[in-house]
C-alpha positions in Angstrom: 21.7 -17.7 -14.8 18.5 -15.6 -14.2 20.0 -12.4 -11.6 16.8 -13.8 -9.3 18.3 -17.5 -8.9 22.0 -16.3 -8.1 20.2 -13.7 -5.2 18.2 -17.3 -4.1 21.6 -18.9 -4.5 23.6 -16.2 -2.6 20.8 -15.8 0.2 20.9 -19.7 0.5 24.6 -19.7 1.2 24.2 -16.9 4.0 21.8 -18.6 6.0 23.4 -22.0 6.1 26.1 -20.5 7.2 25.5 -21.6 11.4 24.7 -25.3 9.8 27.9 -25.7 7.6 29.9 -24.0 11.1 28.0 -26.8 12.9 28.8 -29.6 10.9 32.8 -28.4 10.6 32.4 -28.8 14.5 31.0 -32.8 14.0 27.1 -32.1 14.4 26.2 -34.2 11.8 22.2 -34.2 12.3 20.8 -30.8 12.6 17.4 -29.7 13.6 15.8 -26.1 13.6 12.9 -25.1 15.7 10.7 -21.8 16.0 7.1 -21.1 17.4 4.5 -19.1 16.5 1.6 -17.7 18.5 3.1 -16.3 21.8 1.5 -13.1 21.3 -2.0 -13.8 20.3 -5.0 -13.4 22.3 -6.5 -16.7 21.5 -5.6 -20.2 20.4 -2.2 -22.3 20.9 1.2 -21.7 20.4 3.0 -24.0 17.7 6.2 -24.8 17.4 7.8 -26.8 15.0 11.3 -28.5 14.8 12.9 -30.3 11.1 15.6 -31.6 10.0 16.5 -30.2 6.5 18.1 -32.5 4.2 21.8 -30.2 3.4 21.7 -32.4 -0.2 17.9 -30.1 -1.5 18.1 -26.6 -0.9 14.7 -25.2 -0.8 15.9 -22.0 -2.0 13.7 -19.0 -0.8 13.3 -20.2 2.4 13.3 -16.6 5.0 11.9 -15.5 8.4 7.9 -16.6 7.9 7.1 -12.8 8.9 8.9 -11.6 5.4 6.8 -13.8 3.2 3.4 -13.5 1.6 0.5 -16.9 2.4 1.0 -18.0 -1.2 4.7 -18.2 -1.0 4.6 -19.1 2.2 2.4 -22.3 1.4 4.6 -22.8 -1.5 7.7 -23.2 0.2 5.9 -25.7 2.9 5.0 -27.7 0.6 8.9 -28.0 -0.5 10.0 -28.2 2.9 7.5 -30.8 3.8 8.3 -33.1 0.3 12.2 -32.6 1.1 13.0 -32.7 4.6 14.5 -36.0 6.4 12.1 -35.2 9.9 9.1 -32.4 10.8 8.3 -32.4 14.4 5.2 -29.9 15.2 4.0 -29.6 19.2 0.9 -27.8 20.4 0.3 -26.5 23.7 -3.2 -25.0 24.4 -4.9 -22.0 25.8 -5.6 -23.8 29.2 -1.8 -24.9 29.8 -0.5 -21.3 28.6 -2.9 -19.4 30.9 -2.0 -21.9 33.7 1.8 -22.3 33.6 2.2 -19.0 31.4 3.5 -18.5 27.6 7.3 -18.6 28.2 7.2 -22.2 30.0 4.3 -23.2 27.2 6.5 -22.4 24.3 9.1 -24.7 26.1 7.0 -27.2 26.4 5.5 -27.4 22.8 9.4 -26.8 22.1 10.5 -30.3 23.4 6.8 -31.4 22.1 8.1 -30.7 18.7 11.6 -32.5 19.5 10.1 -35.5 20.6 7.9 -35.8 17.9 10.9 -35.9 15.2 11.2 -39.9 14.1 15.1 -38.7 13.7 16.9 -37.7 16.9 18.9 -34.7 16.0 22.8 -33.9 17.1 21.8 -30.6 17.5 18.8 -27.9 17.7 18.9 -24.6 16.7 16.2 -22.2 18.1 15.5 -19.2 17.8 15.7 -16.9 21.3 14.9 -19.6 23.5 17.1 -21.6 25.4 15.6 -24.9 27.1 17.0 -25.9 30.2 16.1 -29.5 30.6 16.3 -30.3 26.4 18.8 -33.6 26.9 20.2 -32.8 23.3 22.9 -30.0 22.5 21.2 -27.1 21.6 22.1 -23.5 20.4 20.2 -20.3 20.9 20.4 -17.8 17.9 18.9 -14.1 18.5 16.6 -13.5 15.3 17.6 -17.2 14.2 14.6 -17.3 11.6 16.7 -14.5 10.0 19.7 -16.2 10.0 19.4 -20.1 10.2 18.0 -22.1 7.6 16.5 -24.6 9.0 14.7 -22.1 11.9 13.3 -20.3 8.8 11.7 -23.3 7.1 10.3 -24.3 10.9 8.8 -21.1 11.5 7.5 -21.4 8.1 5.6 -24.3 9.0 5.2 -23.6 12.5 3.2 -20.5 11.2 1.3 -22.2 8.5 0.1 -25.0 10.7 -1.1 -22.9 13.3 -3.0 -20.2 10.9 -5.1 -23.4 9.3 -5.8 -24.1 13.0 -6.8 -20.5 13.5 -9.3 -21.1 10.5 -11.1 -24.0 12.0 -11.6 -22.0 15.1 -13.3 -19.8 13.3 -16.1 -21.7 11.6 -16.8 -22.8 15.4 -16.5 -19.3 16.9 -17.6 -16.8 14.5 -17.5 -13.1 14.5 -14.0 -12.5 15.9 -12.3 -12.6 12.8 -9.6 -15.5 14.0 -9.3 -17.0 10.2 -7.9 -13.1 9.8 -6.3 -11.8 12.5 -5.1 -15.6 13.9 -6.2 -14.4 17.7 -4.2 -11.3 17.2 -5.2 -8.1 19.3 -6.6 -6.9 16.1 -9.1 -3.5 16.5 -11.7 -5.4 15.2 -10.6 -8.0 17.6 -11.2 -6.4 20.3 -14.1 -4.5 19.8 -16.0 -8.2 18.9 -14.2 -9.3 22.5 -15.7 -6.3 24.2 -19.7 -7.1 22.0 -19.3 -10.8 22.5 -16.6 -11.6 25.2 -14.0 -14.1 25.5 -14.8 -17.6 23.9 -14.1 -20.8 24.9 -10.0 -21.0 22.9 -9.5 -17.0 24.3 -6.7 -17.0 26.9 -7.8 -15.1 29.9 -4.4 -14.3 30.9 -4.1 -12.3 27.9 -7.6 -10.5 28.1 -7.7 -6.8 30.2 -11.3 -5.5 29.1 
């Protein structure tokens, strides 16, 4: 076997390592979950939460920060073909100015949950713990480095929300979003400090 499939094989077996614990412990159903977009200057935060099927590895499958767009895509695509549930919530730049990005990530959190058409036995996340999720949950520092199935939803989670980004900028042009993804780029904020904010920029975030 090819030294690159055995180190797919081998990184495989370390991050389902907190599912197989899980399921020795009698989860049977277990969901990962992971956001993107709590630092960005503009546009939502996403979060997404699956339910990987233990029976088709999607070998490859890291942190969504480690991996390039194309592989990225590619390993959506295999996620999105052989998972048993995707869940994706969406919380705004309105909400997240008004009730601030902590308790906006929760929400899109249990968004994400609710929108699975399989109720898990248990959610991994990654960092956050949410106090009024009625489901068992676990908190995992780094998770998307460590848990399988946080990986693959941060994957998606961060591929969803950069074709959003996109689309935001055909409508508001000349602040690079379908680059920088609302990010405090440079060239961010010197268009900000030409143009100002637009209409998906959250204030809360914006010190000119």
């Amino acid at each position: 076997m090819p030294r690159a499939k055995v180190d797919l094989n081998e990184k495989w077996q370390r991050m389902t390592e907190y599912e197989r614990k899980a399921r020795q412990e009698g989860f049977a159903v277990i969901a990962g979950m992971d956001e993107v977009g709590r630092g960005p200057l503009a546009g939502p935060v996403v979060t997404c939460c699956l339910i990987l099927d233990p029976d088709k590895p999607v070998l490859g499958v890291d942190d969504s920060k480690k991996l390039s767009h194309k592989r990225r895509m590619e390993l959506k695509a295999q996620i999105e073909e052989t998972a048993l549930a995707i869940g994706i919530g969406v919380v705004d730049h309105t909400t997240i100015d008004r009730i601030n990005i902590l308790n906006a990530t929760k929400m899109a959190m249990k968004m994400a949950v609710r929108n699975l058409k399989i109720v898990p036995d248990l959610v991994m996340i990654d960092a956050v713990h949410i106090d009024d999720l009625d489901l068992p949950q676990m908190s995992i520092i780094k998770g998307d480095a460590k848990s399988v199935s946080i990986a693959a939803a941060s994957i998606v989670a961060k591929e969803t929300r950069d074709r959003m980004m996109e689309e935001y900028d055909k409508l508001y042009p000349g602040y690079g979003f379908a680059q920088n993804k609302g990010y405090g780029t440079k060239e961010h904020m010197e268009a900000l400090k030409k143009l100002g904010p637009c209409p998906i920029h959250r204030s809360s975030f914006i010190h000119l």
